[in-house]
C-alpha positions in Angstrom: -49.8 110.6 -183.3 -49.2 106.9 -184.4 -47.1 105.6 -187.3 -47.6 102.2 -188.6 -44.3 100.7 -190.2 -44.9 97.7 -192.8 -42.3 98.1 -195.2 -40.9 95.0 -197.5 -37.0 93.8 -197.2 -34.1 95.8 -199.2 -32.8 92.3 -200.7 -29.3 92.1 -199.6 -29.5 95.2 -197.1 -32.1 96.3 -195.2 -34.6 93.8 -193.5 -38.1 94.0 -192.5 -37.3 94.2 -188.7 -34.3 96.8 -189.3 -36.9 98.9 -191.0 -39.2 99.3 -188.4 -36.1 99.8 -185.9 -34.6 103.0 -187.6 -38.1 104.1 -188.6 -39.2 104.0 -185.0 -35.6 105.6 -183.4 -36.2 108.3 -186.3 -40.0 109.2 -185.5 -39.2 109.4 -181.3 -36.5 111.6 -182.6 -38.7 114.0 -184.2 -41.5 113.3 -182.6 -41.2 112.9 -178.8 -43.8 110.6 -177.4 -45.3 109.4 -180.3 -46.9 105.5 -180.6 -45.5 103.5 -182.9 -46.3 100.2 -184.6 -44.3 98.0 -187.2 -44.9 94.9 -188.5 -42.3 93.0 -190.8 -44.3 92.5 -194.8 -43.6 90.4 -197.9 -45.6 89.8 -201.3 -45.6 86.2 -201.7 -41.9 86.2 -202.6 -38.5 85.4 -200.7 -39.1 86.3 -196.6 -42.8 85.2 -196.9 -42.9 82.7 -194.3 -40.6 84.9 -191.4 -42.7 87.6 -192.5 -46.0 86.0 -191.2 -44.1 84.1 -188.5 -43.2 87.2 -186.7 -46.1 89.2 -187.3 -48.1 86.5 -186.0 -46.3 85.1 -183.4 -45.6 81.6 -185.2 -43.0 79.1 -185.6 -40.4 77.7 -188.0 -41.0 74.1 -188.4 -37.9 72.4 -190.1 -38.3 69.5 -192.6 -35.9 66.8 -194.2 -37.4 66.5 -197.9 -35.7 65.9 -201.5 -34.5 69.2 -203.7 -34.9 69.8 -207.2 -32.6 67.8 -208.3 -34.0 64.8 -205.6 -31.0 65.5 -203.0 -31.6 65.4 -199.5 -32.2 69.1 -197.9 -33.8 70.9 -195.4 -36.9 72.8 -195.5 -39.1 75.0 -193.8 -42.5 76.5 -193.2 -44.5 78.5 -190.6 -47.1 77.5 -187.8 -49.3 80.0 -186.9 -53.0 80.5 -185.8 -53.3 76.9 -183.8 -54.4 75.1 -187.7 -52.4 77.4 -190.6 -49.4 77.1 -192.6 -47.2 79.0 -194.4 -44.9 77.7 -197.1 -42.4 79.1 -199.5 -42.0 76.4 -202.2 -38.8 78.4 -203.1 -37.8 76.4 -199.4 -38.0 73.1 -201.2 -37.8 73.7 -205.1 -36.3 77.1 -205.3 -33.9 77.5 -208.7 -31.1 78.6 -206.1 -30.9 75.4 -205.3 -29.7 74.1 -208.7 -26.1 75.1 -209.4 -26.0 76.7 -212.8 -24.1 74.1 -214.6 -26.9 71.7 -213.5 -29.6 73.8 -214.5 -32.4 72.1 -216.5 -36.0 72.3 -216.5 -36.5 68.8 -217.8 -34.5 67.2 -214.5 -36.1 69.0 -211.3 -39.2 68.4 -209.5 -41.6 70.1 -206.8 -41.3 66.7 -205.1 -39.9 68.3 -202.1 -42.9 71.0 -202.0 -45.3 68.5 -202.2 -43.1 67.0 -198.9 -43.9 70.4 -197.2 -47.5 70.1 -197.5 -47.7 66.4 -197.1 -46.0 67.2 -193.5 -48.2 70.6 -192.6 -51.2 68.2 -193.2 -50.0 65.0 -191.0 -49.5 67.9 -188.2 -53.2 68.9 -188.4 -53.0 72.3 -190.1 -55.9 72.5 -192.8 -55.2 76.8 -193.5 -52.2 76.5 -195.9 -50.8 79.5 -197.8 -48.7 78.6 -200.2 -46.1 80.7 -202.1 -44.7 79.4 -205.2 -42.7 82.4 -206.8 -38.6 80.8 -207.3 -39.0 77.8 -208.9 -36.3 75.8 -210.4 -38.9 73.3 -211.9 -41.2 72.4 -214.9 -42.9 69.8 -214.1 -46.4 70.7 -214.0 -46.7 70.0 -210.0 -45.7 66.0 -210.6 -43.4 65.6 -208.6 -45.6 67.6 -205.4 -48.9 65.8 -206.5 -46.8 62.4 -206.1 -45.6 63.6 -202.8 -48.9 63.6 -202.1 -49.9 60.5 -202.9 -50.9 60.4 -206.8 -49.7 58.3 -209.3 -48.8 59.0 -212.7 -48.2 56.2 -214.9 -46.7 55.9 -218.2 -48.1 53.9 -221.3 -47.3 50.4 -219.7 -48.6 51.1 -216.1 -45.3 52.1 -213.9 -45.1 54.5 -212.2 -42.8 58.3 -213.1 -40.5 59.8 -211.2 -42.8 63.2 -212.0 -39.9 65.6 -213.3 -40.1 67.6 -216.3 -39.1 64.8 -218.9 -42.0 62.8 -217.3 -44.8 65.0 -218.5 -44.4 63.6 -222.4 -45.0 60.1 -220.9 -48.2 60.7 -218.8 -50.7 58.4 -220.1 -52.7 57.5 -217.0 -53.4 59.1 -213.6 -54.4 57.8 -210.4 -55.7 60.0 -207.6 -57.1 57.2 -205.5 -53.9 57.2 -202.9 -53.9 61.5 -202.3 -53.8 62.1 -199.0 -56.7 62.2 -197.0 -56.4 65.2 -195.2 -56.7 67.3 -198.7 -60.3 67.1 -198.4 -60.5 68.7 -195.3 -57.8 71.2 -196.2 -58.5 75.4 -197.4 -55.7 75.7 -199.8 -54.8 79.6 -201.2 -51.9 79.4 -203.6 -49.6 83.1 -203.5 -49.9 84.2 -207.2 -49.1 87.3 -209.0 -49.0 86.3 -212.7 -51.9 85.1 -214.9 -49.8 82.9 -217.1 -51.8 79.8 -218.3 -50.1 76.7 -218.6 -49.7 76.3 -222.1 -48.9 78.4 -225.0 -46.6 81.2 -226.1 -47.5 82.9 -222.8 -47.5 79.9 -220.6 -45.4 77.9 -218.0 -42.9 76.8 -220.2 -42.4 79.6 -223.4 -42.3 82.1 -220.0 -40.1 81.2 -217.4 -38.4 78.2 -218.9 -35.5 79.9 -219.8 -34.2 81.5 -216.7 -34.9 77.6 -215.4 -32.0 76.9 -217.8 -34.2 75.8 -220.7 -32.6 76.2 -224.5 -34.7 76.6 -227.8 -35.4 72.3 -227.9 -35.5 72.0 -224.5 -38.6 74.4 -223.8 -40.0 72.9 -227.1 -39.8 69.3 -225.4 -41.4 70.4 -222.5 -44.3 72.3 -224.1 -44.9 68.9 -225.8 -44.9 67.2 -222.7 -47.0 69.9 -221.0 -50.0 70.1 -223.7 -49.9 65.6 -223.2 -49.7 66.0 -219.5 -52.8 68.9 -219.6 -54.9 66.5 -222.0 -54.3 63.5 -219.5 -56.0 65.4 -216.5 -59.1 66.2 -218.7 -59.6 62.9 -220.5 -58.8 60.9 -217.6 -60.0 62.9 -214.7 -62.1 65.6 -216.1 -59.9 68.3 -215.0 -59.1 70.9 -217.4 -57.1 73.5 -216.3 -54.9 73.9 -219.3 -56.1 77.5 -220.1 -56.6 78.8 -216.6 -54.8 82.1 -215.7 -52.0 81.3 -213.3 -52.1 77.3 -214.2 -48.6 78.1 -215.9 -47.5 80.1 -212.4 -44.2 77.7 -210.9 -43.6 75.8 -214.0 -47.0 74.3 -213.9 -47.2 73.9 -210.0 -50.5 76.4 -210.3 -52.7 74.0 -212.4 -51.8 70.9 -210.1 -52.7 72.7 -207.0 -55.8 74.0 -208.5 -56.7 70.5 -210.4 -55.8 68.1 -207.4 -56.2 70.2 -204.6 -59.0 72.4 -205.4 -56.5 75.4 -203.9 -57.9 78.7 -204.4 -55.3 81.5 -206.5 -54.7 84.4 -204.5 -52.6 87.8 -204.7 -49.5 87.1 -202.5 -49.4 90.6 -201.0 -53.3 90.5 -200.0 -52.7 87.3 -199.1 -50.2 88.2 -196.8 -51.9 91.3 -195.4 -55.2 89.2 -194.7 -52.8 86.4 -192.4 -51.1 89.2 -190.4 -54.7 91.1 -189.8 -52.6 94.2 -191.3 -56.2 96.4 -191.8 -56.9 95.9 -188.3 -53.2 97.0 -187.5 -54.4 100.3 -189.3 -57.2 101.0 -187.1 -56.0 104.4 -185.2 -53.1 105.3 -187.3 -52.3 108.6 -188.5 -49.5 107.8 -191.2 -48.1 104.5 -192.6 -44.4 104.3 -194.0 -44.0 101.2 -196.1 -41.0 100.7 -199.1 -39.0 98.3 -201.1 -35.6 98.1 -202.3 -36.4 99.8 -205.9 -39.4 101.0 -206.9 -40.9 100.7 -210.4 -43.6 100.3 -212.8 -43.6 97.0 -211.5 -44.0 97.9 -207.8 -48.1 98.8 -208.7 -48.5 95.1 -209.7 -49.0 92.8 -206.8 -45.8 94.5 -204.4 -45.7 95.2 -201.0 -46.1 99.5 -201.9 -49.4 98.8 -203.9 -51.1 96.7 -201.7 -50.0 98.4 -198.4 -51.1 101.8 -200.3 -54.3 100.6 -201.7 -55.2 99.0 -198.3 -54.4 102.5 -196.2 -55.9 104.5 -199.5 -59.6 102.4 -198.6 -58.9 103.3 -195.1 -58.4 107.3 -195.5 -54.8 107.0 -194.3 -51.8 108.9 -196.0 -49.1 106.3 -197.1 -45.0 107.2 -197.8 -42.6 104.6 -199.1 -38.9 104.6 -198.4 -37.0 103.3 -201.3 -33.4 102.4 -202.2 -33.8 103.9 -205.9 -36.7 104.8 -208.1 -36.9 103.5 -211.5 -38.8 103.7 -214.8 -42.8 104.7 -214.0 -42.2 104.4 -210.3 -44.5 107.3 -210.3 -47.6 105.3 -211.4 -47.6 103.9 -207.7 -49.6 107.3 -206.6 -52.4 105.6 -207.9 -52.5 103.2 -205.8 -52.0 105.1 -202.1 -48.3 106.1 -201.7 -48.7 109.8 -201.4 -44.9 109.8 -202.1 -41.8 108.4 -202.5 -38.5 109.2 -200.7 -35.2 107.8 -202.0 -32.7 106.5 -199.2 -29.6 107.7 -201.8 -28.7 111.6 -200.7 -25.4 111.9 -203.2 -23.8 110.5 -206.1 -22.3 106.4 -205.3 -22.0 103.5 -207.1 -24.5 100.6 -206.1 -21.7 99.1 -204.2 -21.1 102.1 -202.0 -25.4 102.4 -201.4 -25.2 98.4 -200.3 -22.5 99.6 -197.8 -24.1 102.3 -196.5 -27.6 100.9 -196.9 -27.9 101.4 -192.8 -27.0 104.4 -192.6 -28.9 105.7 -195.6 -31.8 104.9 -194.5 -31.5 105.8 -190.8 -31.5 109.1 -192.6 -34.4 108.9 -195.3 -36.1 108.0 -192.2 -35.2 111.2 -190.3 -36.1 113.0 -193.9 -39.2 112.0 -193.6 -40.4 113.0 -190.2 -38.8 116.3 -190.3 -40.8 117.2 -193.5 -43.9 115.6 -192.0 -43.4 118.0 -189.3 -43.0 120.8 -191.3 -46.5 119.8 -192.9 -48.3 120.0 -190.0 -46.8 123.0 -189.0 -48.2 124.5 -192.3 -51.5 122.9 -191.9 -51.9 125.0 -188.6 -51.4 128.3 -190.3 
């Protein structure tokens, strides 16, 4: 009997690695002298990069490049596979970097992210992952693509600082200085929505908002988006305006895509393809995987869907382990889980479920492997 565990983190709780602990100690429990495998998994999101680090058996490198709001920070990314790189532009340009009363879309920049690249390629890595969920910023990629090396210029030649209030005074570009290395590079951008990157569904109009956008603020910017979108095409020939996930990262979708020819990719399957998690399935009997809540949301692009639909192509029963189950979280037995099994055993308040999140789930995990057990037992009759 082998069990592969590959189960997201409980934000706030339960991590990846404590997972695969208690769901091991559980299973030995239950069943003496059985293999076991775990392997930590994320979807593109927060815990991306440590995610593939450990799995594969990479590195942290640590980076000094400008914030959001251009103050000096530290970053990070991963270093795996002798030439790939894994990067969480949330590191670099992440919204909780920005303290709320300084929250506004029409200040910040991906200038650090595009610091975070710029450094994976001077080290020789061409394989770069790239997840950009977590933005603070709006500025169309700017501020990364000058990073970078590109100029954009405004009507009388100099040169902008590439945040969001820049994009209404892009009248030139110049790609002549991008860095080299981007040629060589295979670029796949972590992306989970299809917004384009302007419109009533696009970069701005969407996620503006939460960026601390009001009403003329997001108008501004949508402005400045639609000049900045008609620059690249007349100028360049690139015309990304309209494609889905351009608007994915305030804008930071269609730059990559435009500049550096980067490839859009689901962030789960693109994190199950750099750890090598279908071979990891080759051999196993059962695979326990989970998230913190589970939702109608959890079949669209979450670590439960794509660890299910990869086991359900496979023949392989899938469980999850959750903290709570929401609105349609049944829909998820479409895609593989054969079922879901709630950590909570008794009424408590959120507060007292955080506390006891350990514990909890030390005994969902025993939950699980008794009834397993009392499923095979039937299946012998």
């Amino acid at each position: 009997m082998r069990f592969l565990f590959a189960s997201d983190s409980f934000k706030g709780t339960i991590t990846s690695e404590q997972s695969i602990r208690l769901l091991t100690e559980a299973a030995r429990k239950v069943f003496p002298g059985c293999e076991t495998a775990g392997v930590p998994v994320a979807d593109g999101g927060e815990g991306t990069v440590e995610a593939v680090v450990t799995a594969t058996g990479g590195q942290i490198r640590r980076v000094k490049v400008y914030g959001p709001l251009m103050e000096e920070t530290e970053a990070f990314y991963g270093v795996f596979g002798g030439d790939c790189a894994v990067i969480e532009m949330a590191a670099a340009s992440g919204l909780p970097m920005v303290p709320q009363k300084l929250r506004n879309p029409l200040n910040t920049t991906t200038y650090g992210t595009g610091q975070l690249i710029c450094d994976a390629l001077d080290q020789g890595l061409r394989k770069l992952s790239i997840a950009i969920g977590g933005s603070a910023t709006n500025d169309g990629g700017m501020g990364a693509m000058r990073a970078l090396g590109i100029r954009f210029l405004d009507k009388d030649g100099k040169e902008l600082k590439g945040n969001g209030a820049d994009l209404a005074k892009v009248a030139d570009i110049d790609i002549s200085g991008l860095h080299p290395a981007v040629k060589e590079a295979q670029i796949t951008v972590m992306c989970d929505v299809t917004n384009p990157l302007t419109g009533p569904d696009g970069a701005t109009y969407t996620f503006g908002k939460q960026k601390g956008g009001t009403p003329e603020i997001l108008d501004q910017l949508e402005a400045g988006m639609k000049n900045y979108a008609a620059v690249m095409r007349e100028r360049l020939g690139i015309d990304v305006e309209q494609k889905a996930g351009a608007g994915a990262a305030g804008g930071l979708g269609a730059a990559l895509c435009g500049f550096l020819n980067a490839t859009l990719k689901s962030g789960i399957d693109t994190v199950l393809d750099l750890i090598d998690f279908d071979g990891l399935l080759d051999g196993t009997d059962l695979v326990i995987t989970g998230e913190g809540r589970i939702d109608w949301q959890s079949a669209f692009g979450k670590v439960p869907s794509g660890i299910g639909q990869r086991c359900k192509a496979k023949g392989i029963p899938a469980v999850a382990i959750v903290g709570g189950m929401g609105q349609g979280a049944d829909r998820i037995f479409e895609y593989g889980i054969e079922s879901i099994l709630p950590t909570i055993n008794g009424a408590m308040d959120i507060g007292e479920a955080c506390d006891r999140a350990e514990e909890l789930y030390a005994s969902a995990a025993e939950r699980t492997f008794r009834m397993l057990r009392a499923g095979m037992a039937l299946a012998g009759k």
